[in-house]
N, C-alpha and C positions, 0 to 999 in steps of 0.2 A: 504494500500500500504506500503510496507518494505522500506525505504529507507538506505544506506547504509549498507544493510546487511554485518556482519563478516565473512569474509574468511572462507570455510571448514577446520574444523580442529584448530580453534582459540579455544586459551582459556582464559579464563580473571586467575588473577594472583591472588590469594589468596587475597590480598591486597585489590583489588579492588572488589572483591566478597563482601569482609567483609563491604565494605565503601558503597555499594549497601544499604545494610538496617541496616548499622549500628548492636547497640544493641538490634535490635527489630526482627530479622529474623533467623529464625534456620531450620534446617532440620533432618529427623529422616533417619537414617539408619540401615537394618536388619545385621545382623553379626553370628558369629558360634561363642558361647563360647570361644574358644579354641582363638580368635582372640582378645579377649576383654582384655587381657595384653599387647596387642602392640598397641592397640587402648589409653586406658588407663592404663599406667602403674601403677598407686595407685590402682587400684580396685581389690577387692581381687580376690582370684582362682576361677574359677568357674567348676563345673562335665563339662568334654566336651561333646561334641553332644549334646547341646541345640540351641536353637536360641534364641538372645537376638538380643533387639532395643536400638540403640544410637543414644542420642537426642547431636547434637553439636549444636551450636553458629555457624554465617555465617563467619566466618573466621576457621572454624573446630576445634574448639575445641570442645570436650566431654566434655558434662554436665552432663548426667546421662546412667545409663546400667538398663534395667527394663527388664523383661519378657514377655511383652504385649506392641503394639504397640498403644492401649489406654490408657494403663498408660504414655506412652511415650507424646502422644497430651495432655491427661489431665497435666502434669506438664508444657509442651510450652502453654498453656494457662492460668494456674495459674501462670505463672511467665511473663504475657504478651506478650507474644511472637508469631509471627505468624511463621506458619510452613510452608513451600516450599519445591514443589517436585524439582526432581533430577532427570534425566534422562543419 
C-alpha cells in the first residue's frame, strides 16, 4: 500500500536526491559525444556521433565518460557504488 504518495509532476530537489544515498548511489546515463563538453566541461573532444555512458554521483555530478555501458557499472562497483535507474 502507497501511503502519501507525491503529487504528479513533483520532483525532489537535487539536494535531496543527493542526501537519499549519500556517497554511495550513482547512476549511468547514455549521451551523444557531441554532449559530453556540456556535461563535462574538463573532458576532452570527443569525434561526434558516438555514444558514450556517464557514470554521475546522486547529486549529478560526472565521474567518468566511457564507451561501454559495462565499463560504466564495472567502475560504480569498483568504487563501491551502487547504480540506480532513472526513469
Amino acid at each position: 500500500m502507497l501511503i502519501n504518495p507525491a503529487p504528479q509532476g513533483s520532483r525532489m530537489t537535487d539536494e535531496a536526491f543527493a542526501a537519499l544515498g549519500g556517497a554511495r548511489m550513482a547512476y549511468i546515463r547514455a549521451a551523444r559525444s557531441e554532449e559530453v563538453a556540456f556535461i563535462c566541461p574538463d573532458a576532452p573532444l570527443l569525434a561526434p556521433g558516438q555514444q558514450v555512458f556517464v557514470l554521475h554521483a546522486a547529486d549529478g555530478t560526472p565521474m567518468l565518460v566511457t564507451d561501454s555501458r559495462e565499463a560504466a557499472i564495472a567502475n560504480a562497483v569498483s568504487e563501491r557504488l551502487e547504480t540506480v535507474s532513472l526513469h
